[in-house]
Each structure stands twice: as structure tokens, then as C-alpha cells.
Biopython code that builds the backbone (N, CA, C, O; Angstrom):
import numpy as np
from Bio.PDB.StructureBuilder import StructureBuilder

atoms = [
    (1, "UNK", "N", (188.760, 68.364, 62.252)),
    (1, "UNK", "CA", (187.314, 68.194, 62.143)),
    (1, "UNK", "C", (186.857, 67.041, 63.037)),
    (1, "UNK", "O", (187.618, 66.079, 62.938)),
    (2, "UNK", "N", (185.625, 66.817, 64.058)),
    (2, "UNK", "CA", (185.159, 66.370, 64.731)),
    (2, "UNK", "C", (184.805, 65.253, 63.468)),
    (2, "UNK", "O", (184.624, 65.603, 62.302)),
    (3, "UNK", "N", (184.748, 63.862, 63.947)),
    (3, "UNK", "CA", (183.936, 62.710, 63.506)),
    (3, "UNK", "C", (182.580, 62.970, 64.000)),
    (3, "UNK", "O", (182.474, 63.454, 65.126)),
    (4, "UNK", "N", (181.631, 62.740, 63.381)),
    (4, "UNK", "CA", (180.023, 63.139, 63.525)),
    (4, "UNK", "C", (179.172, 61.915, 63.771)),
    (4, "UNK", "O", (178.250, 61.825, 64.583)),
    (5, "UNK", "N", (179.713, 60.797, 62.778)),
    (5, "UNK", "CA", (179.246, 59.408, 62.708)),
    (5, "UNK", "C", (179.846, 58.205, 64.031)),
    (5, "UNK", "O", (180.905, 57.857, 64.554)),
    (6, "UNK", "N", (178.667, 57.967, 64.086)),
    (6, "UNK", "CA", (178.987, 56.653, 65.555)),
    (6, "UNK", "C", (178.365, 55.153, 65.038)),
    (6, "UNK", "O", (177.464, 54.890, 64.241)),
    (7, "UNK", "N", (178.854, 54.681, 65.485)),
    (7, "UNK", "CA", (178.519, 52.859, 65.807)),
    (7, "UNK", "C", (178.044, 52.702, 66.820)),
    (7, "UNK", "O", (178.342, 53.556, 67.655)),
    (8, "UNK", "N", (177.277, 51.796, 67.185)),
    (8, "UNK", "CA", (176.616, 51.648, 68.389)),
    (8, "UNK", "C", (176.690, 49.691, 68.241)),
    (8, "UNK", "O", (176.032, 48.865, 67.609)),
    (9, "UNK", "N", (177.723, 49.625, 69.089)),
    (9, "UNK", "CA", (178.485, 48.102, 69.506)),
    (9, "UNK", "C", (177.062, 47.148, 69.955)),
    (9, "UNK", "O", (175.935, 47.447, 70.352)),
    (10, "UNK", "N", (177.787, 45.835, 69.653)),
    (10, "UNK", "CA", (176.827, 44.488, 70.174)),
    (10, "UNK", "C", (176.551, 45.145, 71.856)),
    (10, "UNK", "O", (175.486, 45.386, 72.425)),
    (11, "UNK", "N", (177.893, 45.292, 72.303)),
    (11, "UNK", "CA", (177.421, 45.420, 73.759)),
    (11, "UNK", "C", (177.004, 46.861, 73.986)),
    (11, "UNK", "O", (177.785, 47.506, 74.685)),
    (12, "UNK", "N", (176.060, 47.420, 73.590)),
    (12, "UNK", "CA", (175.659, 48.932, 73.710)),
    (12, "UNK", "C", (176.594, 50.229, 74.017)),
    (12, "UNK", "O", (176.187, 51.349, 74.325)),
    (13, "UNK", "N", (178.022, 49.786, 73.851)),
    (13, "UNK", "CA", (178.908, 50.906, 73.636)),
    (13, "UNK", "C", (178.794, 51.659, 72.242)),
    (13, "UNK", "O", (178.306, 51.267, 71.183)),
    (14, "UNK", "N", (179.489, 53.044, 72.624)),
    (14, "UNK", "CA", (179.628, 53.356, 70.925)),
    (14, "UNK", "C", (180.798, 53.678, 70.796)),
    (14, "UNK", "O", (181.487, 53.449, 71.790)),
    (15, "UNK", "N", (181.498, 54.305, 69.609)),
    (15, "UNK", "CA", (182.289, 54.718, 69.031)),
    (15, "UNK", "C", (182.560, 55.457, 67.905)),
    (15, "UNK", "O", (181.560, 55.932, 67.366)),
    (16, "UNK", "N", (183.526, 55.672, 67.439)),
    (16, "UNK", "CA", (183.318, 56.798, 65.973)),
    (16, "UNK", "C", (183.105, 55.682, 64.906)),
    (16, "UNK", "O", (183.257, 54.461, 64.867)),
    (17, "UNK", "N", (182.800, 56.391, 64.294)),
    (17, "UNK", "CA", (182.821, 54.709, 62.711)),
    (17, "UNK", "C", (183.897, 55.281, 61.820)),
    (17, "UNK", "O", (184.063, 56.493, 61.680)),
    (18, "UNK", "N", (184.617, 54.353, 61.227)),
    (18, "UNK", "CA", (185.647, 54.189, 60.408)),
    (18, "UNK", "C", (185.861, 55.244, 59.080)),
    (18, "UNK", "O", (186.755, 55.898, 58.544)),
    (19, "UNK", "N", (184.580, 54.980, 58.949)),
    (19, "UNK", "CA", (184.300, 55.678, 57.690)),
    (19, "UNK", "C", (182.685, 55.700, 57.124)),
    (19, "UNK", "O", (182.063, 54.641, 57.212)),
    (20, "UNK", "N", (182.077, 56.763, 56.610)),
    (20, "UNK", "CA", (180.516, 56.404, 56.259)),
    (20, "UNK", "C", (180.010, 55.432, 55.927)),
    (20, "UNK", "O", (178.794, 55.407, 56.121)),
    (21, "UNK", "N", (180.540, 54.389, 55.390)),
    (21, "UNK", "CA", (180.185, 53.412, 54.753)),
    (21, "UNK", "C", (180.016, 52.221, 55.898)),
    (21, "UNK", "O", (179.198, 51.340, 55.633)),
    (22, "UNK", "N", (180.743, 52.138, 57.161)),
    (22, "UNK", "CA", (180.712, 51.285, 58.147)),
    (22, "UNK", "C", (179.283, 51.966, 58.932)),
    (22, "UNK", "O", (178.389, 51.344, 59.505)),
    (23, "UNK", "N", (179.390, 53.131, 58.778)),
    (23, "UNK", "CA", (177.974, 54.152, 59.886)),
    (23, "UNK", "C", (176.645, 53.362, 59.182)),
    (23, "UNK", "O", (175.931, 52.604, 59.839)),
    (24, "UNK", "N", (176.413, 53.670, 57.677)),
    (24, "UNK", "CA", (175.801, 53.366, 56.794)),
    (24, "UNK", "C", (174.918, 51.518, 57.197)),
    (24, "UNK", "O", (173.750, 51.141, 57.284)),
    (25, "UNK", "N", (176.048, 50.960, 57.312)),
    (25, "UNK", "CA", (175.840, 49.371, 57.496)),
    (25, "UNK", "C", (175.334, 49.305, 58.766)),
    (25, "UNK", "O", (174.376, 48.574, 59.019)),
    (26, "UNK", "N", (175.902, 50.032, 59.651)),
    (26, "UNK", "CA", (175.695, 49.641, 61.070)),
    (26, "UNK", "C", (173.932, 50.075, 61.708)),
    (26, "UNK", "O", (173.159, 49.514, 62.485)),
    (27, "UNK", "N", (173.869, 51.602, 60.732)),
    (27, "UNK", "CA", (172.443, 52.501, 60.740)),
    (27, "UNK", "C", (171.587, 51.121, 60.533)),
    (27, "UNK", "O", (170.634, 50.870, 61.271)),
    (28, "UNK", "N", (172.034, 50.154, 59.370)),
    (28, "UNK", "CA", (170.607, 49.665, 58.880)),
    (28, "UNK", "C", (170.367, 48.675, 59.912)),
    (28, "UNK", "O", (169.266, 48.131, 59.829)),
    (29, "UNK", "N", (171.335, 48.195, 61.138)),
    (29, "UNK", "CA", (170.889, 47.211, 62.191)),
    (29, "UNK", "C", (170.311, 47.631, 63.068)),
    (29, "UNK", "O", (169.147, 47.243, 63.170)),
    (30, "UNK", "N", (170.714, 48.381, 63.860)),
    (30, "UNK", "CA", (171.103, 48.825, 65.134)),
    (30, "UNK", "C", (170.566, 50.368, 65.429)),
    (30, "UNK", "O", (171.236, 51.191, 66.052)),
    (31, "UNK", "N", (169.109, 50.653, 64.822)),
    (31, "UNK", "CA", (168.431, 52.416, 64.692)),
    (31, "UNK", "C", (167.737, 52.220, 66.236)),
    (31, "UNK", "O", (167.932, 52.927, 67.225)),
    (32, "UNK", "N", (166.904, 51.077, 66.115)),
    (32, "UNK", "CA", (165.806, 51.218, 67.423)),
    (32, "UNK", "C", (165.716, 50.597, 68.316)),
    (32, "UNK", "O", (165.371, 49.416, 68.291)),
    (33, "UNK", "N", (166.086, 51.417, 69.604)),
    (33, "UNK", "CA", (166.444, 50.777, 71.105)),
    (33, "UNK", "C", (165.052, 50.352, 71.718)),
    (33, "UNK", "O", (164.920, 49.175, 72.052)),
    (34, "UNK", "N", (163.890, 51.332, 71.906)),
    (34, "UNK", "CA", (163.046, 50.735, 72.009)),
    (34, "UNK", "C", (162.013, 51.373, 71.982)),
    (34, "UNK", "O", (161.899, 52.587, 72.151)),
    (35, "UNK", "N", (160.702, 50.152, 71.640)),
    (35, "UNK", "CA", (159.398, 51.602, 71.417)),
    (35, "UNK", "C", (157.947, 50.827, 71.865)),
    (35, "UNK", "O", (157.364, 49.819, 71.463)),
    (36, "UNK", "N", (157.666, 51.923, 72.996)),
    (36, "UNK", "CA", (156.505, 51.450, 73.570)),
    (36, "UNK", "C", (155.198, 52.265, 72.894)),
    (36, "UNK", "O", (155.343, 53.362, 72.355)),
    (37, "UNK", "N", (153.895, 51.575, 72.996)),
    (37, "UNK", "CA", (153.119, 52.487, 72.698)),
    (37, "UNK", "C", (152.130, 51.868, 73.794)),
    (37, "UNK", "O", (151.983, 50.698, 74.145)),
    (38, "UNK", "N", (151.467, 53.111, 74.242)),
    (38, "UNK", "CA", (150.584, 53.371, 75.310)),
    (38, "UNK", "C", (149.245, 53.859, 74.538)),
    (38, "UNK", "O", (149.317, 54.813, 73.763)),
    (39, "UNK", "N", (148.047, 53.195, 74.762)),
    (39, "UNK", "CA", (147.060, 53.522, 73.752)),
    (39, "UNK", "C", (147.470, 53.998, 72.503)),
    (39, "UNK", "O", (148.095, 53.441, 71.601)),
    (40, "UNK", "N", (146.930, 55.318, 72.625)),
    (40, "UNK", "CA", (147.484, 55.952, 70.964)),
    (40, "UNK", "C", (148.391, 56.802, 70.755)),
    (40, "UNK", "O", (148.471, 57.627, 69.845)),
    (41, "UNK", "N", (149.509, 56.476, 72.130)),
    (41, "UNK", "CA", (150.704, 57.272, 72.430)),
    (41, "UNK", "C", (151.699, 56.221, 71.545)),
    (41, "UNK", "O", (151.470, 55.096, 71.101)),
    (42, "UNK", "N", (152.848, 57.042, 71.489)),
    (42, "UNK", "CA", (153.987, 55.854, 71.162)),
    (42, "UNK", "C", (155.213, 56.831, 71.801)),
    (42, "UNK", "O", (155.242, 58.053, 71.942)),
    (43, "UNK", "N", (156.027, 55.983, 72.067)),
    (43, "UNK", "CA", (157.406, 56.114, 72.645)),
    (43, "UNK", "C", (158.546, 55.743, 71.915)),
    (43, "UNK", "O", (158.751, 54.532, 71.832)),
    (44, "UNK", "N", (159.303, 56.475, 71.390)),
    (44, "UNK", "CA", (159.857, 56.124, 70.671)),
    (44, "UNK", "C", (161.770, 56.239, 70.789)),
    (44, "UNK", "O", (162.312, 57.270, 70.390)),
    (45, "UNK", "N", (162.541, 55.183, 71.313)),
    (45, "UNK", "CA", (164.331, 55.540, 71.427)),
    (45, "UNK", "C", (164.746, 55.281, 70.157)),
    (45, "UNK", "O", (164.170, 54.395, 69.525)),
    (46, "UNK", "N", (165.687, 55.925, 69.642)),
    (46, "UNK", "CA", (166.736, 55.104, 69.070)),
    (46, "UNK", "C", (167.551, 55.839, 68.950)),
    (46, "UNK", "O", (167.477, 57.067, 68.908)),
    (47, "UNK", "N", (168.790, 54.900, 68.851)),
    (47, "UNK", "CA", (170.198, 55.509, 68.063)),
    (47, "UNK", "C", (170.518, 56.324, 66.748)),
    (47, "UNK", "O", (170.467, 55.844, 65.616)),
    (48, "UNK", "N", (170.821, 57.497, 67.029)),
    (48, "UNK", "CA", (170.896, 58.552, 65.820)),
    (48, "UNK", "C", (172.273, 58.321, 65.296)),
    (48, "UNK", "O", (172.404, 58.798, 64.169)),
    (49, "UNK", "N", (173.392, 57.707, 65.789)),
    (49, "UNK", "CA", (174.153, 57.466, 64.761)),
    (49, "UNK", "C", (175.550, 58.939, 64.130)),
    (49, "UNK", "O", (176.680, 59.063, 63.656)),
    (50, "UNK", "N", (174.256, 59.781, 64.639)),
    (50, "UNK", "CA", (175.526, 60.999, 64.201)),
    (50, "UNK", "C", (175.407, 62.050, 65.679)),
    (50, "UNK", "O", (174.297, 62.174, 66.198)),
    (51, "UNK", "N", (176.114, 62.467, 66.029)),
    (51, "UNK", "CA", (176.728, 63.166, 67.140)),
    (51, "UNK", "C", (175.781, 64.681, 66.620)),
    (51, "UNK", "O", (176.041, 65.346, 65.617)),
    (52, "UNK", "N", (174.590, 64.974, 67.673)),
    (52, "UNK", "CA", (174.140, 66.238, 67.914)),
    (52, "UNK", "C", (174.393, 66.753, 68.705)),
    (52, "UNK", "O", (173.400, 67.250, 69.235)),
    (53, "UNK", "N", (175.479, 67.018, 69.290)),
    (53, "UNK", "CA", (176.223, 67.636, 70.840)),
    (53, "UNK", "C", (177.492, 68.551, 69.792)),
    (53, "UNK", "O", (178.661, 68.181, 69.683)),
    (54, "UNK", "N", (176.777, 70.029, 68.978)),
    (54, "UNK", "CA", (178.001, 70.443, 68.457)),
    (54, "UNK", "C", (178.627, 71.346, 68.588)),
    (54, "UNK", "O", (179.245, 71.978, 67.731)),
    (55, "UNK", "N", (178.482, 71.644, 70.497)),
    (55, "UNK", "CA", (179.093, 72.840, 71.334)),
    (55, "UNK", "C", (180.124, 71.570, 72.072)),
    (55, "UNK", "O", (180.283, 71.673, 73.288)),
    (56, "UNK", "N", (180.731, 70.533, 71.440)),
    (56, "UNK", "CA", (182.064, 70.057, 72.078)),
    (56, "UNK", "C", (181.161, 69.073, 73.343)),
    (56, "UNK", "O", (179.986, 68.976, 73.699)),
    (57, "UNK", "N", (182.342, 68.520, 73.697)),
    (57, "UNK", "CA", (182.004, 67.325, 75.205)),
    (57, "UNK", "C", (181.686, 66.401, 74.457)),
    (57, "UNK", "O", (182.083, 66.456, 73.293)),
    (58, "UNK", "N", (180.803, 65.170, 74.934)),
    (58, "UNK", "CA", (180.206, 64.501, 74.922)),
    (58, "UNK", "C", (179.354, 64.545, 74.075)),
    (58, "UNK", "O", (178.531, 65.443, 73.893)),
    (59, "UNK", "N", (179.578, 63.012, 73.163)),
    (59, "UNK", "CA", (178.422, 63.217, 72.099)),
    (59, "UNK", "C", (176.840, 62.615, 72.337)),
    (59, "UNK", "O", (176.445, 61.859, 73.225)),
    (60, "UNK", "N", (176.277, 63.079, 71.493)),
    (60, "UNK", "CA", (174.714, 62.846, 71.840)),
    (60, "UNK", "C", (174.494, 61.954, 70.649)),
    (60, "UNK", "O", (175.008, 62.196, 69.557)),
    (61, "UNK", "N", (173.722, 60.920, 70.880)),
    (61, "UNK", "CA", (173.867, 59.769, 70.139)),
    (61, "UNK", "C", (172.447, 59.226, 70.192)),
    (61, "UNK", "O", (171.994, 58.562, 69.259)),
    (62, "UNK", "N", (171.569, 59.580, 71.560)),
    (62, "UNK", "CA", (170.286, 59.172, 71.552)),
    (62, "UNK", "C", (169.465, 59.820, 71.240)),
    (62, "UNK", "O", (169.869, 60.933, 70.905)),
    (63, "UNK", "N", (167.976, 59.626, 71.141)),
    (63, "UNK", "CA", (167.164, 60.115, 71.179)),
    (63, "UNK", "C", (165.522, 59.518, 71.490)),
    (63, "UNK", "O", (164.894, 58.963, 70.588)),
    (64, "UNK", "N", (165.013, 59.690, 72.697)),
    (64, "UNK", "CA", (163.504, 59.175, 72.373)),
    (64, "UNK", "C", (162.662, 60.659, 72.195)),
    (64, "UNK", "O", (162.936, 61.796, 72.575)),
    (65, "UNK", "N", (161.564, 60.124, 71.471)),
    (65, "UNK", "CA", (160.229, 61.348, 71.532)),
    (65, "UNK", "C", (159.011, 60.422, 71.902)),
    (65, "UNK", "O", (159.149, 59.243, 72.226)),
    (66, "UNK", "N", (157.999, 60.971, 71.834)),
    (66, "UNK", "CA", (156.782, 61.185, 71.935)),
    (66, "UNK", "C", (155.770, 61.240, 70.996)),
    (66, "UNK", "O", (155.911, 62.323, 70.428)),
    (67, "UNK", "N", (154.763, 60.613, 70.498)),
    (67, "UNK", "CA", (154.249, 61.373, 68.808)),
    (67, "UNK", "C", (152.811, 60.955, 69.507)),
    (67, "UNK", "O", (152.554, 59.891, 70.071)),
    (68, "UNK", "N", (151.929, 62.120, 69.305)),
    (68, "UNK", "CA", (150.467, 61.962, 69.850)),
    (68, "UNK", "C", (149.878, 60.770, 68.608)),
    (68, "UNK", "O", (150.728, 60.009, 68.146)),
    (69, "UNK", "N", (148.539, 60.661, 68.146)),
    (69, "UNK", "CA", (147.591, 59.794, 67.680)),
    (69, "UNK", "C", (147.938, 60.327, 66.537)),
    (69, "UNK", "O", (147.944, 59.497, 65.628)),
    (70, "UNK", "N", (148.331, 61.764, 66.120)),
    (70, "UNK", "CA", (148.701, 62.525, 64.972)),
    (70, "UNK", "C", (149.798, 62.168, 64.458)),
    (70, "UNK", "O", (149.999, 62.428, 63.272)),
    (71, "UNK", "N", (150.604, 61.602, 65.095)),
    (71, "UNK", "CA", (151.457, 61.338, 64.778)),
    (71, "UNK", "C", (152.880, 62.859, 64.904)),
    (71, "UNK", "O", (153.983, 62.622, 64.412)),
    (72, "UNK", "N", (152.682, 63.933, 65.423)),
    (72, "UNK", "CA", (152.970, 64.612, 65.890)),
    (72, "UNK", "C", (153.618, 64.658, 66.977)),
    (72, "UNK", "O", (152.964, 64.394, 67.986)),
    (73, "UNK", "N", (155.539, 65.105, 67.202)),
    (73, "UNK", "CA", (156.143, 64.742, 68.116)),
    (73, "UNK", "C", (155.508, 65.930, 69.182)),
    (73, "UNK", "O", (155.243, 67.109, 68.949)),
    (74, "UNK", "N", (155.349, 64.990, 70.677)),
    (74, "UNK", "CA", (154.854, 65.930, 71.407)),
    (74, "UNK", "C", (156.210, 66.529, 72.936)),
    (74, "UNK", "O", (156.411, 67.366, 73.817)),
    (75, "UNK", "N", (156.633, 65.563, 72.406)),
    (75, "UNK", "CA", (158.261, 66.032, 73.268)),
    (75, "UNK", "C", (159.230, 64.951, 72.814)),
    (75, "UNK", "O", (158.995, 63.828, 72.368)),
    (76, "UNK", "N", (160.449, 65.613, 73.056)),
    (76, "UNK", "CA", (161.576, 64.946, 72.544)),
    (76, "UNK", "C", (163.013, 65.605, 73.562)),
    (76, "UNK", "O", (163.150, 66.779, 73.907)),
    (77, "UNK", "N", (163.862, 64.560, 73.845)),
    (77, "UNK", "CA", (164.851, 64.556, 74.901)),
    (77, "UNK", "C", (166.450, 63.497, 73.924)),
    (77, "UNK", "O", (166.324, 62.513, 73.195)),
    (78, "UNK", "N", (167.530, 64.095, 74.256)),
    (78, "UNK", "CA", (168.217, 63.125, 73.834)),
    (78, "UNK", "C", (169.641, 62.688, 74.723)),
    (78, "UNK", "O", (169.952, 63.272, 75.761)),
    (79, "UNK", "N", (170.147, 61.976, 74.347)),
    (79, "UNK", "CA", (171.533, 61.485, 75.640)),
    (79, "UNK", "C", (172.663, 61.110, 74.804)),
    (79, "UNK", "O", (172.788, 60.888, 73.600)),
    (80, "UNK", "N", (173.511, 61.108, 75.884)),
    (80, "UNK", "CA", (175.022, 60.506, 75.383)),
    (80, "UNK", "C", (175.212, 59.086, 75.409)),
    (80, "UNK", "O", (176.264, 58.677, 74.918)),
    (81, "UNK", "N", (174.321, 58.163, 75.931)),
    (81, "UNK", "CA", (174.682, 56.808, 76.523)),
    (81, "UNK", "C", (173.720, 55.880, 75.997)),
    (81, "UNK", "O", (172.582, 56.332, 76.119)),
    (82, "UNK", "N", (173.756, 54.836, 75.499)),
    (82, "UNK", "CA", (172.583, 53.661, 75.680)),
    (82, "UNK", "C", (171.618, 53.892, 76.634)),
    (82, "UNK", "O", (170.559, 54.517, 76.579)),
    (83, "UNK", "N", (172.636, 52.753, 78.287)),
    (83, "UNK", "CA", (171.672, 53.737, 79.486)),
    (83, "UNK", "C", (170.599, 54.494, 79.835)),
    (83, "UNK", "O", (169.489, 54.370, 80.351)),
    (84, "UNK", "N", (171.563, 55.605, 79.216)),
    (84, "UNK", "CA", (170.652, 57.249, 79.329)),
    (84, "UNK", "C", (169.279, 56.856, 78.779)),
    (84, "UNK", "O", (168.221, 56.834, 79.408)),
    (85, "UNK", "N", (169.470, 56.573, 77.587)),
    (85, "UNK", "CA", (168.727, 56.812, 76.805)),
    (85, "UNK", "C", (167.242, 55.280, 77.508)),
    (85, "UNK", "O", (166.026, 55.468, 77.519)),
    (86, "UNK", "N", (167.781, 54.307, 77.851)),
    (86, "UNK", "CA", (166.899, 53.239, 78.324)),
    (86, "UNK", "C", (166.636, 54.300, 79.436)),
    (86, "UNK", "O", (165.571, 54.840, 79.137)),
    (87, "UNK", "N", (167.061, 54.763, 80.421)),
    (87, "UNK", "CA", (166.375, 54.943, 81.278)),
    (87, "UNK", "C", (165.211, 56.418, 81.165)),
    (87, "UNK", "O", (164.291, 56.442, 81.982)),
    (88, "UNK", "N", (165.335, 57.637, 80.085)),
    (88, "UNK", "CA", (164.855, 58.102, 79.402)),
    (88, "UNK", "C", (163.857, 57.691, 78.462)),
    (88, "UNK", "O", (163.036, 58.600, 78.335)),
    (89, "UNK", "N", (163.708, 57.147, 78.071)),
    (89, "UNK", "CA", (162.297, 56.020, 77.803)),
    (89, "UNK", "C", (161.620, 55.634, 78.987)),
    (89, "UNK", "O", (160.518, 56.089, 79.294)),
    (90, "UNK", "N", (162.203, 54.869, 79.609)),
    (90, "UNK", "CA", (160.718, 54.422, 81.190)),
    (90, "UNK", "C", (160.503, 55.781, 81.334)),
    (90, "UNK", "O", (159.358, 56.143, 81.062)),
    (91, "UNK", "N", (161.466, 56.833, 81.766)),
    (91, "UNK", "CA", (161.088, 58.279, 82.251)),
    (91, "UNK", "C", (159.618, 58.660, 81.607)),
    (91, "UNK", "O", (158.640, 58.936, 82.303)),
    (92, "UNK", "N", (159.619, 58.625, 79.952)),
    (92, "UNK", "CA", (158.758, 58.859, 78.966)),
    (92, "UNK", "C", (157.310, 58.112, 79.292)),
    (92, "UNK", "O", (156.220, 58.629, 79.538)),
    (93, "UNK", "N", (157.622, 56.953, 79.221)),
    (93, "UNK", "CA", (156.567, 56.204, 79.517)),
    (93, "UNK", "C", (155.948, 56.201, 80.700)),
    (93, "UNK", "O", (154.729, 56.049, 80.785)),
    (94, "UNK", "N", (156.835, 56.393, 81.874)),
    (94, "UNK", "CA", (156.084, 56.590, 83.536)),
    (94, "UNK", "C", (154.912, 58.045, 83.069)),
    (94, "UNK", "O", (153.706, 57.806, 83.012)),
    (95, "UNK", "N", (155.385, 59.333, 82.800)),
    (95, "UNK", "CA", (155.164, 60.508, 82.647)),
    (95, "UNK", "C", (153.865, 60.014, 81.386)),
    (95, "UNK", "O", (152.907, 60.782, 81.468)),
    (96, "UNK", "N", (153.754, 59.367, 80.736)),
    (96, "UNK", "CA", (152.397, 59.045, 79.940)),
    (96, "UNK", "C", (151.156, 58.396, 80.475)),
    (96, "UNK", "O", (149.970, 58.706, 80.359)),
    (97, "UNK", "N", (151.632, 57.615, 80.963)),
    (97, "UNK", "CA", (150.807, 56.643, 82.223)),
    (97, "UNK", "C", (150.562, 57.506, 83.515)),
    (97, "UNK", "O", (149.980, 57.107, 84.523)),
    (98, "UNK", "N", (151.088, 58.724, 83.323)),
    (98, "UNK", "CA", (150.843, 59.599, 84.628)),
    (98, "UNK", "C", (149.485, 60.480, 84.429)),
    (98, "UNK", "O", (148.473, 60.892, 84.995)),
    (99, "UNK", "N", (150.145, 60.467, 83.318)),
    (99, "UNK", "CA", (148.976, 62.058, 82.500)),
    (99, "UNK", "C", (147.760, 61.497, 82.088)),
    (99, "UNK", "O", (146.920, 62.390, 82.189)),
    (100, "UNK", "N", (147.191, 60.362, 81.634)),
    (100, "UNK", "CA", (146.523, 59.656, 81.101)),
    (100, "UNK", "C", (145.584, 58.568, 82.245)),
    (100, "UNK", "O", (144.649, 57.972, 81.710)),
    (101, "UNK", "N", (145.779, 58.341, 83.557)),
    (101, "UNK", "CA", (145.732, 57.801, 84.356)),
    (101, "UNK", "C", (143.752, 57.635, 84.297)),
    (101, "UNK", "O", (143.161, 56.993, 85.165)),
]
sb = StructureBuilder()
sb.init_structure("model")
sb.init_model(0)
sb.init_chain("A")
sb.init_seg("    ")
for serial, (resi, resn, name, xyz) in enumerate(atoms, 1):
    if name == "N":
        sb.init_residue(resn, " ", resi, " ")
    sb.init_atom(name, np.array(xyz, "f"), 0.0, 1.0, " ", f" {name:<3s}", serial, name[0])
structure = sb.get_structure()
């Protein structure tokens, strides 16, 4: 059976977690990478903690979205990497500031 649960390290690496109870502890630090809001847009990364990649490879660990004034996600993208996922956010945010101009 695949480990599902990740840690996401001081230095933005991840790894599997030990056991739920380490995922659990680590969830309550370490959820939100980062979140911009653009008027009544918001941008939203963080670390999901459990592996949504469940056709094998590389696990998926990030995620930013989008949520209009409604609060309604209006797109959503996710990654394998810290990185990814920082540079997937500016992506988000350039593309809001584009549309909105």
C-alpha cells in the first residue's frame, strides 16, 4: 500500500510521515504556503499533506485555487513540489491582474 500522508520539512522538502499522528501535528503548522488577495479575488497555496497523484509517479502535495467574491473556487491547479507550487501562485496572480486590468 502506497503512504498517502506527507510532511512538508522546515526547508520546504517533503516526505512520507511516520505515521498519522506525525501528518496530524505537522497539518496543524505547515497548511499555508501562500495567499494573495487581489481586490475581491483571493489566491490561495497550500500544502495538502496527502498525496492526490493516485495513477503512481510523483506525488501531488500542492495545491493553489482561486475563489471569486463568492467565495466560489474559480480554478484550481496542483503540483508535486513547494517550488511548483510558489511559482503556480505568481502564475495565478499574474493571470488575475491580467484579466482585471
Amino acid at each position: 500500500m502506497i503512504n498517502r500522508y506527507y510532511i512538508l520539512n522546515k526547508d520546504k522538502t517533503t516526505r512520507e510521515a511516520k505515521d498519522f499522528e506525525e501528518f496530524d501535528s505537522n497539518m496543524k503548522e505547515n497548511q499555508i504556503v501562500k495567499k494573495t488577495e487581489i481586490g475581491k479575488i483571493l489566491i490561495s497555496t497550500v500544502f495538502l499533506g496527502v498525496n492526490h497523484n493516485y495513477s503512481g509517479g510523483e506525488p501531488i502535495l500542492f495545491e493553489t485555487m482561486i475563489f471569486n467574491d463568492d467565495t466560489e473556487y474559480e480554478y484550481q491547479e496542483r503540483y508535486s513540489t513547494y517550488q511548483k507550487a510558489l511559482e503556480g501562485h505568481k502564475k495565478c496572480c499574474q493571470m488575475i491582474m491580467d484579466k482585471y486590468k
